[in-house]
ZAKOLTI-474081 format. One record per residue (C-alpha): residue number from 1; residue in one letter; y, x, z. Coordinates in steps of 0.05 Angstrom, whole numbers. Example, Ala and Ser with C-alpha at 12.3 -4.5 7.8 and 13.67 -1.06 7.14 Angstrom:
BEGIN
+-----+------+--------+--------+--------+
!  nr ! rest !      y !      x !      z !
+-----+------+--------+--------+--------+
!   1 !    A !    -90 !    246 !    156 !
!   2 !    S !    -21 !    273 !    143 !
+-----+------+--------+--------+--------+
! end
This chain:
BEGIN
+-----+------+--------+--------+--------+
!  nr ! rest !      y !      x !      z !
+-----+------+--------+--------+--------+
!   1 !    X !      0 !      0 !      0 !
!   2 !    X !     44 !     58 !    -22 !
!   3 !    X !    112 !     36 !    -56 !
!   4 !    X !    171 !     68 !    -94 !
!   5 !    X !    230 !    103 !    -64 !
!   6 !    X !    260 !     58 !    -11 !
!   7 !    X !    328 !     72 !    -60 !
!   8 !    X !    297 !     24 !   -111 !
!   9 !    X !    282 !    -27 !    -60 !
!  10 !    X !    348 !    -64 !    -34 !
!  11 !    X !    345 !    -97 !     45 !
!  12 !    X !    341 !   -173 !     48 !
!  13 !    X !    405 !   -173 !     78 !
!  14 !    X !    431 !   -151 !     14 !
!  15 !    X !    394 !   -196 !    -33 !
!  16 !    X !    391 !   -266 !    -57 !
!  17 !    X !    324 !   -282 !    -93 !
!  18 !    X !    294 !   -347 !    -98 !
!  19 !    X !    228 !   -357 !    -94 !
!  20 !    X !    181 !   -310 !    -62 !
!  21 !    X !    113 !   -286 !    -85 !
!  22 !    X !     74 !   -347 !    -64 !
!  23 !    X !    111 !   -377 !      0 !
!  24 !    X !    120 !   -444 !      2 !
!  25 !    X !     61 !   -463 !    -39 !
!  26 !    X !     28 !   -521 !    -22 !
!  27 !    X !    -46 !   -513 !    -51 !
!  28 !    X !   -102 !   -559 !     -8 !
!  29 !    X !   -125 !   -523 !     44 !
!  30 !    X !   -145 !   -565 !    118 !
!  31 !    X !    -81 !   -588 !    156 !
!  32 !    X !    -89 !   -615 !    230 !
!  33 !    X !   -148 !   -643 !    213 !
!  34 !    X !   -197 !   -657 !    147 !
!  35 !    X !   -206 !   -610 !     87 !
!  36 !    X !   -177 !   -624 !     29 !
!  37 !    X !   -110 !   -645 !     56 !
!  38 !    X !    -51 !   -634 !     22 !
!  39 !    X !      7 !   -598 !     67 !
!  40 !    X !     73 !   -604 !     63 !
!  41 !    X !    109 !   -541 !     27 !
!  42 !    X !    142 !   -496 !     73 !
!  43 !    X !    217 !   -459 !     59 !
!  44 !    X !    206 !   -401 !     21 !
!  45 !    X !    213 !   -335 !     59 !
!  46 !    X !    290 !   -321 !     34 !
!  47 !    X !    301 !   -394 !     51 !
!  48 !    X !    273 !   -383 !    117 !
!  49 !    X !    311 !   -319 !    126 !
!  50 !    X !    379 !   -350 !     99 !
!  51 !    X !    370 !   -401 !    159 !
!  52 !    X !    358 !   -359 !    217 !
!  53 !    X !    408 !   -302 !    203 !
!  54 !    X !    473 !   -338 !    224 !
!  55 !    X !    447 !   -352 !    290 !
!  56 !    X !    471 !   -320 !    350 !
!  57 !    X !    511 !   -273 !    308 !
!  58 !    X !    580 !   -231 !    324 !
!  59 !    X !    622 !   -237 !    276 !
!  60 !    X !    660 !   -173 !    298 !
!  61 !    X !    601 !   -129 !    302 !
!  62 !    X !    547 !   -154 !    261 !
!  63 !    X !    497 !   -156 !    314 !
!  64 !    X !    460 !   -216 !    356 !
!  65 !    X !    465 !   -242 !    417 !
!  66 !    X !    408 !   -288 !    419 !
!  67 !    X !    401 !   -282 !    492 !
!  68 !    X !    343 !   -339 !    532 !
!  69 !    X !    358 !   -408 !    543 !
!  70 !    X !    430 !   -403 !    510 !
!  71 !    X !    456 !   -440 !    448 !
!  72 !    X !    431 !   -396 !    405 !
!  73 !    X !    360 !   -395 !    432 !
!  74 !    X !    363 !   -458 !    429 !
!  75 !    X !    389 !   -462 !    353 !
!  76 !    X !    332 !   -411 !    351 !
!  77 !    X !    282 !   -460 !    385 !
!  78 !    X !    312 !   -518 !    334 !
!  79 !    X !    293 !   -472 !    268 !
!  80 !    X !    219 !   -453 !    289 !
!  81 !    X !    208 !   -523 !    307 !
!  82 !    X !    237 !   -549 !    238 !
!  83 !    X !    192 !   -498 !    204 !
!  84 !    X !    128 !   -527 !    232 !
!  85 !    X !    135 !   -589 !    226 !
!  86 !    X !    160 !   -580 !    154 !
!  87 !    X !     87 !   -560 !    136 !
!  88 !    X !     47 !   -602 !    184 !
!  89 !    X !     34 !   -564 !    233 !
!  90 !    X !     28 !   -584 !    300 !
!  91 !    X !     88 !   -570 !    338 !
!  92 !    X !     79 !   -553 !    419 !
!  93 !    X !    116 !   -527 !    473 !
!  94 !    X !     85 !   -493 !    538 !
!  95 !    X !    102 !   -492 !    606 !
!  96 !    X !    133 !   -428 !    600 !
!  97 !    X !    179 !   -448 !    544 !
!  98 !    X !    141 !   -413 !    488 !
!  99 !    X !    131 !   -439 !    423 !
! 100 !    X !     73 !   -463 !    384 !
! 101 !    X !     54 !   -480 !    311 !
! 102 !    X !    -22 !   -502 !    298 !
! 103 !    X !    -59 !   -510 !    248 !
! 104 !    X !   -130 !   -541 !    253 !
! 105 !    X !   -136 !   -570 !    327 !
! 106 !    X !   -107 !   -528 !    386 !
! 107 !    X !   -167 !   -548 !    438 !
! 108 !    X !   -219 !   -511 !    390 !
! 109 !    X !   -219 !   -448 !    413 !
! 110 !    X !   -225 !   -379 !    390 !
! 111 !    X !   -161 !   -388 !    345 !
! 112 !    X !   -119 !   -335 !    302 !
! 113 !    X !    -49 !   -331 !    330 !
! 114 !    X !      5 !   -296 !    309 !
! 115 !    X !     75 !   -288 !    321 !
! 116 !    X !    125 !   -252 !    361 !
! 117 !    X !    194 !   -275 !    394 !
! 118 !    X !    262 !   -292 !    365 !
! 119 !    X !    313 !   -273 !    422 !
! 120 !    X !    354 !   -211 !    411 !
! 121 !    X !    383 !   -154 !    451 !
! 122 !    X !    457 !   -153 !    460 !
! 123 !    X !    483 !   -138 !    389 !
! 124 !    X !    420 !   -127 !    361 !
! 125 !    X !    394 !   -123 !    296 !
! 126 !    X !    366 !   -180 !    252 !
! 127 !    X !    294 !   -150 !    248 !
! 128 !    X !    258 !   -138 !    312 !
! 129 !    X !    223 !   -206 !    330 !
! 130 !    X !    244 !   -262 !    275 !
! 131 !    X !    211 !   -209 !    229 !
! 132 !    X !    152 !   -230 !    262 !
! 133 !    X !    161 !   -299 !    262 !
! 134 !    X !    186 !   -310 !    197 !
! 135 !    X !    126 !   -271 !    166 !
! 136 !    X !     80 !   -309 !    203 !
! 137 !    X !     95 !   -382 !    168 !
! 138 !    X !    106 !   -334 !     99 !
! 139 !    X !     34 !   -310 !    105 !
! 140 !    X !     15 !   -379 !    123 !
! 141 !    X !     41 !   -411 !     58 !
! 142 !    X !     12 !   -348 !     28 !
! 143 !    X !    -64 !   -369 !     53 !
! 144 !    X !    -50 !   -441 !     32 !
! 145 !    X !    -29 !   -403 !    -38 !
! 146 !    X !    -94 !   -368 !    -40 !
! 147 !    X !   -137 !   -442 !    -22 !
! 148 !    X !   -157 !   -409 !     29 !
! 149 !    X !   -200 !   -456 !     87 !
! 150 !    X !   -198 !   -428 !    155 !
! 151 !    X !   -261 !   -434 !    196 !
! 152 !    X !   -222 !   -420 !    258 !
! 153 !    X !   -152 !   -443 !    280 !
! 154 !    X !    -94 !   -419 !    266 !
! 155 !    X !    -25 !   -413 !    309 !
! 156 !    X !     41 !   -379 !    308 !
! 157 !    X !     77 !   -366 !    368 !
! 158 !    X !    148 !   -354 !    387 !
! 159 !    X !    146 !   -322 !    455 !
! 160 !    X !    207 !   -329 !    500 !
! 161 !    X !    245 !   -285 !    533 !
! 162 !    X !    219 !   -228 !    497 !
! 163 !    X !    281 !   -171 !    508 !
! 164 !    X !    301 !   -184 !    567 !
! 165 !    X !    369 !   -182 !    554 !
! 166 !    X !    403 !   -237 !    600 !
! 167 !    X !    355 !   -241 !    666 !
! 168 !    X !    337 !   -167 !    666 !
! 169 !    X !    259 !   -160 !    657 !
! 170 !    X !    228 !   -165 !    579 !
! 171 !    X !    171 !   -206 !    559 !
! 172 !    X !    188 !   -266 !    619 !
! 173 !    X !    153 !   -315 !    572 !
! 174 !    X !     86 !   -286 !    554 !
! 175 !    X !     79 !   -256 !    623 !
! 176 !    X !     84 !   -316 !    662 !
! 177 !    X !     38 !   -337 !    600 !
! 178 !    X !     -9 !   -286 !    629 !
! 179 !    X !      3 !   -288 !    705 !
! 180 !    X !     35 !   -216 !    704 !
! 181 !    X !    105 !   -255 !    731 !
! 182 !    X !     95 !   -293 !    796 !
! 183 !    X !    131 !   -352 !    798 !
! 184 !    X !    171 !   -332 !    862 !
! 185 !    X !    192 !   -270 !    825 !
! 186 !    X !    210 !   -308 !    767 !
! 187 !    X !    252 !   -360 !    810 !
! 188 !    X !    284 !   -293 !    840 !
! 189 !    X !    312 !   -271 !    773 !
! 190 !    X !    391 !   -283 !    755 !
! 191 !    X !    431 !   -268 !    705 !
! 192 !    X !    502 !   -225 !    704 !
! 193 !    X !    534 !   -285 !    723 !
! 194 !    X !    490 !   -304 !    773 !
! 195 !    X !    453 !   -361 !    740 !
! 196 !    X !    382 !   -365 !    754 !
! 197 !    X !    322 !   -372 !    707 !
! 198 !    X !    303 !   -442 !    737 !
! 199 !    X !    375 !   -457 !    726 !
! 200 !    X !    377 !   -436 !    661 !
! 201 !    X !    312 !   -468 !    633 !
! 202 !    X !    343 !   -541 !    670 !
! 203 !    X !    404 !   -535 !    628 !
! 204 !    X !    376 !   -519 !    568 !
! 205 !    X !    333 !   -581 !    579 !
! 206 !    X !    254 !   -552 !    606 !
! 207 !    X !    232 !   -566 !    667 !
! 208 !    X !    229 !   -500 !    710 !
! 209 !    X !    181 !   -530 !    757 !
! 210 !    X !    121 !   -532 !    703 !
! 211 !    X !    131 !   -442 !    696 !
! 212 !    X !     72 !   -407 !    710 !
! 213 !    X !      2 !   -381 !    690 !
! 214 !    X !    -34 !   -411 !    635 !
! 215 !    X !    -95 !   -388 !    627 !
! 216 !    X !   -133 !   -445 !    597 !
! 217 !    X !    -86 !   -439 !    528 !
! 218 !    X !    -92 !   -368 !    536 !
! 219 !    X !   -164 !   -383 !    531 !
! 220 !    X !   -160 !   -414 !    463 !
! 221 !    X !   -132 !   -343 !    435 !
! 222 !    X !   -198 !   -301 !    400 !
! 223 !    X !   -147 !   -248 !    377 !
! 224 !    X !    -71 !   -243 !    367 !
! 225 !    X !    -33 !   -199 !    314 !
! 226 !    X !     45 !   -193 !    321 !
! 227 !    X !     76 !   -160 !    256 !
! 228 !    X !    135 !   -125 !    274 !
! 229 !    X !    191 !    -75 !    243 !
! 230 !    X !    169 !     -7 !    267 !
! 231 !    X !    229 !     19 !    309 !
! 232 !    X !    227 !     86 !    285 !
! 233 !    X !    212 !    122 !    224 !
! 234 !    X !    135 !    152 !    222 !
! 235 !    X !    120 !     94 !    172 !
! 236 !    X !    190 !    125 !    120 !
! 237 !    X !    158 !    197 !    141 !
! 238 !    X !     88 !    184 !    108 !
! 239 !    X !    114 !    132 !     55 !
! 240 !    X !     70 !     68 !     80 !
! 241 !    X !    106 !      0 !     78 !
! 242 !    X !     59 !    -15 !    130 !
! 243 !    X !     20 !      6 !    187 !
! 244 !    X !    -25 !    -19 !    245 !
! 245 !    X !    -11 !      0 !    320 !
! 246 !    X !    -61 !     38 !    362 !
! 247 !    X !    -20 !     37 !    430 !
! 248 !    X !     36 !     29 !    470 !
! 249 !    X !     69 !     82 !    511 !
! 250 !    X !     77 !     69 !    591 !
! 251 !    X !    145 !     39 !    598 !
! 252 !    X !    200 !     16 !    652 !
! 253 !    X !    263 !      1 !    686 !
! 254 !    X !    295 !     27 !    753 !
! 255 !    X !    363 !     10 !    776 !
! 256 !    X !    397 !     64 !    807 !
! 257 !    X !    448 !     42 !    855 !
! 258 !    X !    492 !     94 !    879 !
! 259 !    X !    535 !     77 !    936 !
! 260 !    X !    603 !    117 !    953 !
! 261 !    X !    676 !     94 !    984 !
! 262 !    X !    728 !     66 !    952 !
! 263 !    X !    782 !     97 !    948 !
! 264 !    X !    857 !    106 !    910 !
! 265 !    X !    850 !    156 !    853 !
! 266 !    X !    928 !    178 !    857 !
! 267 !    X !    919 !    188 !    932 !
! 268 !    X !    857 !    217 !    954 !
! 269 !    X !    844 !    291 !    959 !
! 270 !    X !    782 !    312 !    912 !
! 271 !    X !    740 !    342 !    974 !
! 272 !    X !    756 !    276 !   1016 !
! 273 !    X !    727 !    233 !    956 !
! 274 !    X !    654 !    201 !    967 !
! 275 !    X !    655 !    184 !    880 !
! 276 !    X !    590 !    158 !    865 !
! 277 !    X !    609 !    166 !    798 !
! 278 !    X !    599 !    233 !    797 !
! 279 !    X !    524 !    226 !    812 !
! 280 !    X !    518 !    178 !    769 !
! 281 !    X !    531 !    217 !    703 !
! 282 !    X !    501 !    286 !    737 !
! 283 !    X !    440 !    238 !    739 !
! 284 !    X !    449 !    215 !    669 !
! 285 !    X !    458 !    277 !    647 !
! 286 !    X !    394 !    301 !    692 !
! 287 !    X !    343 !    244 !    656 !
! 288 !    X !    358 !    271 !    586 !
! 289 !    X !    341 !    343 !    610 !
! 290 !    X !    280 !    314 !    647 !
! 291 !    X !    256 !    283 !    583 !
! 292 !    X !    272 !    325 !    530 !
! 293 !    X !    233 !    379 !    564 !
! 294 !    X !    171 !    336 !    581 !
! 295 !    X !    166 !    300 !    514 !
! 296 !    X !    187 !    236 !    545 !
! 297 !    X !    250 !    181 !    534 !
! 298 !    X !    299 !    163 !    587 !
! 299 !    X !    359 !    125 !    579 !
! 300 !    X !    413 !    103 !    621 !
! 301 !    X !    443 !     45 !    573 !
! 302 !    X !    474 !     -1 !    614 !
! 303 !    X !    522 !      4 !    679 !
! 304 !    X !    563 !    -34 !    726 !
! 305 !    X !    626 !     -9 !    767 !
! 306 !    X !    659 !    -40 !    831 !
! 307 !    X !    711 !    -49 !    841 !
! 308 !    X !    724 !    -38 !    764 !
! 309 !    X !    789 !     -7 !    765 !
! 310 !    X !    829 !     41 !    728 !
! 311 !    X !    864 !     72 !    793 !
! 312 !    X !    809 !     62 !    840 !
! 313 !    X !    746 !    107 !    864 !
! 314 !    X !    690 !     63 !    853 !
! 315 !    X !    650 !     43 !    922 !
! 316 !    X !    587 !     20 !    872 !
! 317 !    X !    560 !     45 !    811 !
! 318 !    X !    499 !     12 !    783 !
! 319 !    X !    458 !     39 !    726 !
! 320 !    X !    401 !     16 !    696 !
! 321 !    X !    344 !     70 !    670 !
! 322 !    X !    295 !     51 !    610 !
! 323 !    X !    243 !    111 !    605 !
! 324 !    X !    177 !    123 !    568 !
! 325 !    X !    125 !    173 !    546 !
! 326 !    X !     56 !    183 !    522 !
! 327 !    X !     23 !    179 !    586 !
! 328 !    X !     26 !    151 !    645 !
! 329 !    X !     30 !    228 !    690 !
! 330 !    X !     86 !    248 !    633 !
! 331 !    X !    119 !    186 !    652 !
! 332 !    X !    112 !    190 !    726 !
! 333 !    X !    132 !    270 !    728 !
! 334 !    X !    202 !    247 !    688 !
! 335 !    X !    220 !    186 !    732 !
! 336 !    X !    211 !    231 !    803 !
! 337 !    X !    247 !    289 !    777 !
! 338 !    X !    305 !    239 !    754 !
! 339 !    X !    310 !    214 !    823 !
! 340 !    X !    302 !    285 !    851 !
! 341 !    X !    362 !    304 !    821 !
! 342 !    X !    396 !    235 !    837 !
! 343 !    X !    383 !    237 !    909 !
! 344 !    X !    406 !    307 !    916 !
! 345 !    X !    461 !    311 !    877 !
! 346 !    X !    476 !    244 !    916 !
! 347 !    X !    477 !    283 !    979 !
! 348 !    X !    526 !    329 !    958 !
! 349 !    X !    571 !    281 !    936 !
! 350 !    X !    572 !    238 !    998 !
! 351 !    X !    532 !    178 !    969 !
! 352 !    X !    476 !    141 !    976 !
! 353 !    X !    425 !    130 !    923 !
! 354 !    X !    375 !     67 !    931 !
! 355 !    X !    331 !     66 !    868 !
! 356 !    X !    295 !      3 !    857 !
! 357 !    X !    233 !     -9 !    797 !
! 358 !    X !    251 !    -74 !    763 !
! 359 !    X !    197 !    -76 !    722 !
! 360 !    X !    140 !    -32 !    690 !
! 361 !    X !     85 !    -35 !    638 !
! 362 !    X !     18 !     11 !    637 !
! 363 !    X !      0 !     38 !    573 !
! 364 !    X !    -32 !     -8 !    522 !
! 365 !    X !    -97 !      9 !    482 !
! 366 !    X !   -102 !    -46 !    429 !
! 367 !    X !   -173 !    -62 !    432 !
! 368 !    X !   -206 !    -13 !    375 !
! 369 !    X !   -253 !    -64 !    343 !
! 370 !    X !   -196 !   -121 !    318 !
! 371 !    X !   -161 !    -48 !    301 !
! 372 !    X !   -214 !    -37 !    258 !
! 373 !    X !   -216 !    -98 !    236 !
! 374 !    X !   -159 !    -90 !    214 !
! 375 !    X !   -159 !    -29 !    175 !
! 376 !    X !   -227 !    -53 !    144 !
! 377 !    X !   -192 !   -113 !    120 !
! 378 !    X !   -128 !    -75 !     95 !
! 379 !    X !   -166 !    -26 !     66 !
! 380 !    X !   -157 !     51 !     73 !
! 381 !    X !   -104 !     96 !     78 !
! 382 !    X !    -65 !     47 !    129 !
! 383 !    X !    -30 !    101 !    178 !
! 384 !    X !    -51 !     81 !    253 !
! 385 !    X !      9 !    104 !    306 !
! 386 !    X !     34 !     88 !    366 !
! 387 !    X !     98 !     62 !    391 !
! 388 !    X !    144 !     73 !    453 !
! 389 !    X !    168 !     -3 !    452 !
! 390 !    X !    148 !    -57 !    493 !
! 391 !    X !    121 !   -130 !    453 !
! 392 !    X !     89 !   -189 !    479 !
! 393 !    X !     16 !   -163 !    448 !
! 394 !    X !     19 !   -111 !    494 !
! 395 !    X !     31 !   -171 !    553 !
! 396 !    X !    -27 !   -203 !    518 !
! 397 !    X !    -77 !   -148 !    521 !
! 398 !    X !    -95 !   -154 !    581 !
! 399 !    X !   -129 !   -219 !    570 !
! 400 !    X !   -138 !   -233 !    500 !
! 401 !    X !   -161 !   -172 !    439 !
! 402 !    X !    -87 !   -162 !    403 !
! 403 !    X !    -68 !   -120 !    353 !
! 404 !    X !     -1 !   -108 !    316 !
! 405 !    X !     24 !    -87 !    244 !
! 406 !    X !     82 !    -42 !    235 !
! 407 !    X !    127 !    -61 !    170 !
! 408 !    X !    175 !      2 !    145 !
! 409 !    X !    236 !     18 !    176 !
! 410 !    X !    274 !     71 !    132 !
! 411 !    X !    324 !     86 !    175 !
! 412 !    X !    287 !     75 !    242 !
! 413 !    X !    353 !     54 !    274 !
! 414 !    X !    324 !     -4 !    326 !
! 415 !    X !    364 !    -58 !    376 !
! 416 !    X !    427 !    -49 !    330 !
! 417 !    X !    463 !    -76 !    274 !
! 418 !    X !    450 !    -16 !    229 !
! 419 !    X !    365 !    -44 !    244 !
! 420 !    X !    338 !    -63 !    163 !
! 421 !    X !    274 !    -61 !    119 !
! 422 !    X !    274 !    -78 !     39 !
! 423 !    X !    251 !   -136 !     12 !
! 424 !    X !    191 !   -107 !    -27 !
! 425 !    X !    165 !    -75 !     51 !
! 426 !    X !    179 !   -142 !     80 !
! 427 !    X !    139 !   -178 !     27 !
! 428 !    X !     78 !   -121 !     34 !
! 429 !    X !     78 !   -140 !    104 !
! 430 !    X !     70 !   -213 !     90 !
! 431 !    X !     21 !   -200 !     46 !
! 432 !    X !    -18 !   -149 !     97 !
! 433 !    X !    -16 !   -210 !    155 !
! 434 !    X !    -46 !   -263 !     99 !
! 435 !    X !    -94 !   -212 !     91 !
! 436 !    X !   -115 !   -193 !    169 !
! 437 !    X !   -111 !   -277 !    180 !
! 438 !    X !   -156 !   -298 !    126 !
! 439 !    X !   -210 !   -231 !    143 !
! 440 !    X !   -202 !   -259 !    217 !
! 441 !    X !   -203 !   -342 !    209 !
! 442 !    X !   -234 !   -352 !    138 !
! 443 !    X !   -300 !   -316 !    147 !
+-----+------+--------+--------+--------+
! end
């Protein structure tokens, strides 16, 4: 599935073509029930596309802000619904606010789901999760193309709450899916503005009190693929338009509160200043050293300052650490020497560090026979890597066999506006998930 230069291919967000290669085909294949019925055509993938891509979207820097149970997730919500019912499928919604699309019945068991989420991180790009989803009812349309009968069901998913972005901790949806999010700790979560997740759900209309495990629709899952844009640039490196995952580093986030006096900053002395500021960017400064020389990631990306003003020491700085590597004793030897070199530099400077773990993930093995599968299916030369970014297959694993598909990134810029694939990569991943879901459900 090697393709010309990525120069001759333009992104979708740059082109306006019609139809695509088979979506929105309606040849007989079984809807919700009986074979031989005739579903209803889908919207083609640029039609699909065209749809989602105003939502949620800054119009001063390009990037989304399709953050849970906001107007735009719900816009989001609106759009995934409209696309399964346009083609018969049977539209659900879970207790954890995660989305559903079947196709044959949903009690059945051992069912093909696929999937991923459609929320955003702030100003992110257009790619990372409605890639997913989008491909998923494209490769559906493509199977009903094909005439293609499923023996199994078949389901696409949109998982909730898959960044993170506006309570804090990613993947809230498919974790409380799979009982890795208590439902105290998920009642416990707030937003920058205070706002609770129960809140939240309520005014967006779902019923908080239903949140929690689900393990008999977890049940009907034999295996989930999520397609996804790689978020780097191994697939541009070797000149695949696609690839299959083989794991997913060990992955977290700490808060690192650092606690000094406020103070005035036209006033006070430097050597009578407690400016947990200071610590703050020697620790900053410390993580990239930490990881760089261990192999590892670690980034401080977001921050919050009391009091917040231009003349004043700060009394609190808050930062919030994302790190990853390989393993998990690579990741563990990077996260104590950060906060080794935190707590010391913090005693020099007069302040007090308190470092709380907010969340954390253990490295994911997709299970190696539906990898297989999949590169039997897909045929050879599909490159198998791994990833340092979190999804909700790597949630899943734990409890049902997952896999995941990688589709071309050229630039491997990720959670930005700058994030894009080309239309002929996008389209060789739709065509690769047809392919894994008819090997998987039509045999």
């Amino acid at each position: 599935m090697t393709g010309e230069p990525n120069s001759a291919r333009p992104a979708l967000e740059d082109t306006a073509r019609g139809a695509v290669r088979g979506a929105g085909a309606s040849a007989p294949v079984p809807g919700r029930g009986g074979a031989g019925e005739q579903p209803a055509a889908g919207a083609t993938f640029h039609e699909m596309w065209s749809d989602l891509r105003p939502i949620g979207r800054n119009a001063a820097t390009g990037g989304y802000r399709r953050y849970a149970w906001t107007g735009a997730d719900t816009d989001c919500r609106a759009w995934f619904r409209a696309q399964a019912e346009s083609r018969g499928l049977t539209y659900e919604l879970d207790r954890n606010g995660n989305q559903w699309a079947w196709l044959g019945d949903p009690a059945a068991g051992d069912a093909v789901v696929t999937g991923s989420h459609l929320d955003s991180v702030p100003d992110g790009g257009a790619y990372d999760g409605p890639l997913g989803v989008v491909s998923s009812f494209a490769a559906l349309d493509e199977l009903r193309a094909r005439g293609a009968r499923p023996a199994r069901p078949l389901a696409i998913v949109n998982f909730g709450d898959e960044e993170g972005a506006r309570f804090g901790l990613a993947c809230v949806g498919s974790r409380l899916a799979a009982g890795q999010l208590t439902v105290e700790k998920a009642h416990e979560l707030r937003d920058a503005d205070g706002v609770s997740l129960p809140q939240a759900m309520e005014r967006a209309g779902h019923d908080p009190d239903t949140i929690g495990p689900d393990p008999e629709r977890l049940a009907r899952i034999g295996a989930f693929v999520e397609l996804h844009v790689e978020q780097g640039r191994a697939l541009d490196v070797t000149n695949n338009p696609v690839g299959i995952a083989s794991a997913i580093w060990p992955h977290g986030r700490w808060r690192f509160d650092f606690h000094g006096e406020a103070n005035h900053a036209g006033t006070t002395r430097i050597e009578d200043r407690r400016d947990p500021m200071l610590t703050y960017a020697n620790t900053v400064l410390a993580a990239r050293k930490k990881a760089r020389l261990a192999g590892a990631l670690a980034t401080f990306g977001k921050v919050g300052v009391e009091p917040n003003g231009v003349n004043a020491i700060p009394s609190l700085v808050r930062g919030w650490l994302d790190s990853r590597a390989a393993d998990q004793d690579t990741l563990d030897l990077v996260i104590a020497e950060i906060e080794k070199a935190a707590v010391e530099r913090g005693e020099r400077d007069g302040v007090d560090v308190r470092i709380t773990r907010e969340s954390f993930t253990p490295v994911v093995e997709f299970e190696h026979a539906l990898r297989d599968e999949l590169g039997r299916i897909l045929g050879g030369g599909i490159p198998v890597l791994g990833t340092g970014a979190g999804h909700d297959a790597g949630i899943l694993s734990g409890t049902v066999p997952t896999a995941m598909l990688f589709v071309r990134n050229p630039t491997g810029v990720s959670h930005s506006p700058a994030e894009t694939a080309t239309e002929d990569d996008c389209l060789a991943g739709v065509t690769a998930l047809a392919d894994v879901l008819e090997g998987l459900a039509c045999r």
